[in-house]
N, C-alpha and C positions, 0 to 999 in steps of 0.2 A: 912395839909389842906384836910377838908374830900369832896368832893359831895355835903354830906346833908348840910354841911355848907354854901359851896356856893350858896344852894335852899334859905335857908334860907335868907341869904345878899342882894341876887337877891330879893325876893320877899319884901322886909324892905326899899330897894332902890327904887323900885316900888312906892310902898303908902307910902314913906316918913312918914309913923307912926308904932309905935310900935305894938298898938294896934290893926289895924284896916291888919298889917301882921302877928300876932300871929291869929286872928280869918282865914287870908285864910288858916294860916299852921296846923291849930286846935291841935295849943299847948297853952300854957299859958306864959301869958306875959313872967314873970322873966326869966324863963330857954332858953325864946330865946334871952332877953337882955344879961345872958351869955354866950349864942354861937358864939352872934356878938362880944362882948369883948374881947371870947378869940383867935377868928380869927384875931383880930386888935395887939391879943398882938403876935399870931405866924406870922405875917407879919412885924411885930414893923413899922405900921403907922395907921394915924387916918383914918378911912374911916367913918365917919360921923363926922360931926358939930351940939352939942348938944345946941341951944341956949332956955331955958324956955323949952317951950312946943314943940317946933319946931324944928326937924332936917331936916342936908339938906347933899349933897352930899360932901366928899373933892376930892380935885383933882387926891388924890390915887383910894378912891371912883369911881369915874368918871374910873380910869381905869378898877380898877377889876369890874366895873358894865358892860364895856360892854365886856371882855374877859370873863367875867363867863356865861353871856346868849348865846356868843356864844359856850362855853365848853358845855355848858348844850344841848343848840341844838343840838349839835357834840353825845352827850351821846346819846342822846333820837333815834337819828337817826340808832348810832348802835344797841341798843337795838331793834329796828323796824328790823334792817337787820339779825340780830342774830335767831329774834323769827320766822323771814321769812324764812329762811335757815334752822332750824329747822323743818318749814312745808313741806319745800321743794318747795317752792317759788323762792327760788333763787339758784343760784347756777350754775353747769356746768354738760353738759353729752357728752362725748366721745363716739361716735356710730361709728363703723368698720362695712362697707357692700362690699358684691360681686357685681358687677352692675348691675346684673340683679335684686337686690333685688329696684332700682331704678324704672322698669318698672311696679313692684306692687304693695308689699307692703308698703315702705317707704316712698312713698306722703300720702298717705291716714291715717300712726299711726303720722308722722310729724303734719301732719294739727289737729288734733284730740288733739295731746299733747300741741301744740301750745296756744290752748285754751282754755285748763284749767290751763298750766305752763306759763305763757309769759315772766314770766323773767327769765326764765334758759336759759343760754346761749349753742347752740349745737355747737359740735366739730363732721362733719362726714367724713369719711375715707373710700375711697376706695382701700380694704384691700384683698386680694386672701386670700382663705378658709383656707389655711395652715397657713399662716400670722397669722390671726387673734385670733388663740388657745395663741402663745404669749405673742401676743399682750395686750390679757384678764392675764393673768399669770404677766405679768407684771404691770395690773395697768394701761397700756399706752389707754385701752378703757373701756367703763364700761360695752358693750351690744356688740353682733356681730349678722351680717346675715352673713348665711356662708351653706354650703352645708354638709351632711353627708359623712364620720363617723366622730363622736366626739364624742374620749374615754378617758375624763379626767375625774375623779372623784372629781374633784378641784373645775367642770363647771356643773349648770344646763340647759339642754338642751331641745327645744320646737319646734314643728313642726308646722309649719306659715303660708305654703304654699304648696301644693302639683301639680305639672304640668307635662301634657307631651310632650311628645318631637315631635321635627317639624323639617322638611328641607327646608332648607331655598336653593330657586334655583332661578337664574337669570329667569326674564319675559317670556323671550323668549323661556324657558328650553322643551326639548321634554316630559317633563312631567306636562306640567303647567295644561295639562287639566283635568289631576286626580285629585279626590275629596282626595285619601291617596296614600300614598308610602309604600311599603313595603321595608324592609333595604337592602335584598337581591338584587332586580334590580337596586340597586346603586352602584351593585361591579364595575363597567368600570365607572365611572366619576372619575375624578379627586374632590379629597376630599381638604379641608381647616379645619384647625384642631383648638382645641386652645393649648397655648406652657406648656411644661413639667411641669410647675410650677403651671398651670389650674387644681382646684379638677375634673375637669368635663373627663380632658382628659383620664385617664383610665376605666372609665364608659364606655366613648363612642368605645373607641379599645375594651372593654370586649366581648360590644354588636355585632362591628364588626365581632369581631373572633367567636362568635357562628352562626352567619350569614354564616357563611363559607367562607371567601374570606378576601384578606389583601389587606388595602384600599392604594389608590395612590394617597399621600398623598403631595399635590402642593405648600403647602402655610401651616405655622404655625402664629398665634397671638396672642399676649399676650391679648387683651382687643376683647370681640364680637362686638362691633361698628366696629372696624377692619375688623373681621369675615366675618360682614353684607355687607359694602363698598366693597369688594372684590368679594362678591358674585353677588352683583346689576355691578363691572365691568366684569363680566363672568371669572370670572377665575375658580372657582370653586364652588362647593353644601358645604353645612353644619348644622349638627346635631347641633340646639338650642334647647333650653328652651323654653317651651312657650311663658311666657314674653316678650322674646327677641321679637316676631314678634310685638310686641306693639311698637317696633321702626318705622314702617310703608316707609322703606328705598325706594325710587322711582327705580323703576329696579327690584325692587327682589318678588317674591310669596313667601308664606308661604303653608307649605300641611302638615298635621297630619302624623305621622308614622305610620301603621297598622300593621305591627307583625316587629320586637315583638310590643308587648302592653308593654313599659317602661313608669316609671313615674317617675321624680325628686323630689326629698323634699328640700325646705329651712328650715334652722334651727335658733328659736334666741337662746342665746347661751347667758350665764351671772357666774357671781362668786357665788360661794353656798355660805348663810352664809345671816345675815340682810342683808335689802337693806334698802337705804336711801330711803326717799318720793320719790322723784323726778323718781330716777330710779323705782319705784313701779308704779308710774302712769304711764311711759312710757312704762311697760309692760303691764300694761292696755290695753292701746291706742292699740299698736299693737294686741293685742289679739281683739278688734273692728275692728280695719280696715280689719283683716283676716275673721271679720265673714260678712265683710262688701263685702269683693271682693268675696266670696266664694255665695253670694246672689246673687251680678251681672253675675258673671257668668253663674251660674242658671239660670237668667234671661234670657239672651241673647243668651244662647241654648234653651231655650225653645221656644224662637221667632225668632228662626236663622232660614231665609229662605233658598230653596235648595242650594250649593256650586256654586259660581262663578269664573272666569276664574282670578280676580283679587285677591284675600283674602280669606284664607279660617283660621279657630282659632277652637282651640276645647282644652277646661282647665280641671280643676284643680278641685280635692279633690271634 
């Protein structure tokens, strides 16, 4: 039993004439009274009652009339979802991010993807930068935000985001009233780090040790929400990302670093090789949203009034 057959029976069962179902199927009468005949003989039962001029349904009839419009439905549907998934319409995307990539870029390529993709289903992971090489390696995500270096040749690698780096110090800090810090008068605080497993943590000891001084080091944590909480209960100062001060934690200031003059990269990071639709327009998106934050920023330094005692921000690229 073929498909076309069933098109054909369905539509015969319909207009109850031969005729007047060979003109919607735009074939010719006979060859479709033998398609109907010999579906009746590969079933061995009657599905019509031939009386003169007139047929009507049998009660076999009756069944395969209505199990075949809905088989047909059933077809027509996957065919819709097949040629969708093809577009890249549907489907799924496995996105791996560091958290900070939370405070910038990944609201603004979500929203953007969202609407032009809305039926792709997201999967997103909050993955440490070392994690996430993996995790691409294996299949288990399709895209990462992740921090530099990525030395695989397996991965194409794109620079998203560029920022620099801030201290983050409780309100009350004897420096809250500088406009910048320099890294060097932070040798005597007590430092808050992030833990061994953090891409960021050997950056930021590199920068210390050329500063000349080895920091005293109170408190490690795995996640910088952590970091920040810590910071706003005084326990200790901490080198973030810019970003990070878009947390806007009650308790804590933000101040620019002034020498060195360091800058952070985010990186998307994906499998070399075709991309499917889906993952193609999601590289889009982010590549808007990054020219999208790199504008505001612009923006908002350029109309940034002098430094006050509560907030102070200064970005990226």
């Amino acid at each position: 039993m073929e498909l076309r057959h069933l098109r054909y029976f369905v539509v015969v069962a319909e207009e109850l004439n031969f005729c007047r179902a060979a003109e919607r199927l735009r074939i010719a009468q006979p060859p479709l009274s033998v398609q109907i005949r010999h579906l009746e003989e590969e079933l061995r039962v009657q599905l019509f009652y031939r009386v003169k001029r007139r047929i009507t349904l049998s009660p076999a009839g009756e069944v395969l009339f209505s199990q075949a419009r809905r088989l047909l439905r059933e077809t027509e549907q996957i065919a819709d979802q097949v040629r969708e998934a093809a577009s890249g319409k549907t489907g799924s995307l496995s996105i791996g991010f560091i958290g900070t990539a939370m405070y910038d870029i990944l609201p603004g390529a979500l929203r953007i993807f969202r609407s032009a993709f809305p039926k792709i289903q997201l999967n997103l992971e909050d993955i440490h930068s070392g994690h996430q090489i993996q995790a691409l390696r294996r299949c288990k995500i399709d895209v990462g935000f992740t921090r530099p270096p990525v030395q695989d040749d397996f991965l194409e690698t794109e620079e998203v985001v560029r920022e620099k780096l801030m201290v983050a110090l409780p309100e009350k800090h004897r420096f809250r009233d500088r406009t910048e810090i320099a890294l060097a008068d932070l040798a005597d605080e007590p430092f808050l780090i992030c833990s061994p497993n953090c891409g960021l943590r050997n950056f930021y000891l590199g920068l210390i040790q050329d500063a000349s001084f080895r920091p005293r080091i109170v408190q490690e944590a795995t996640h910088i929400q952590t970091q920040i909480g810590l910071v706003a209960a005084g326990v200790g100062i901490s080198l973030v990302p810019w970003s990070a001060a878009g947390l806007q934690q009650a308790g804590v200031v933000y101040r620019p670093l002034s020498f060195p003059q360091a800058s952070l990269s985010k990186l998307m990071v994906w499998r070399k090789g075709p991309c499917p639709v889906h993952l193609t327009g999601f590289l889009g998106a982010v590549r808007q949203a990054a020219a999208l934050l790199r504008t505001s920023v612009a923006i908002r330094r350029a109309c940034r009034p002098a430094p006050e005692a509560g907030f102070a921000m200064v970005n990226s690229r």
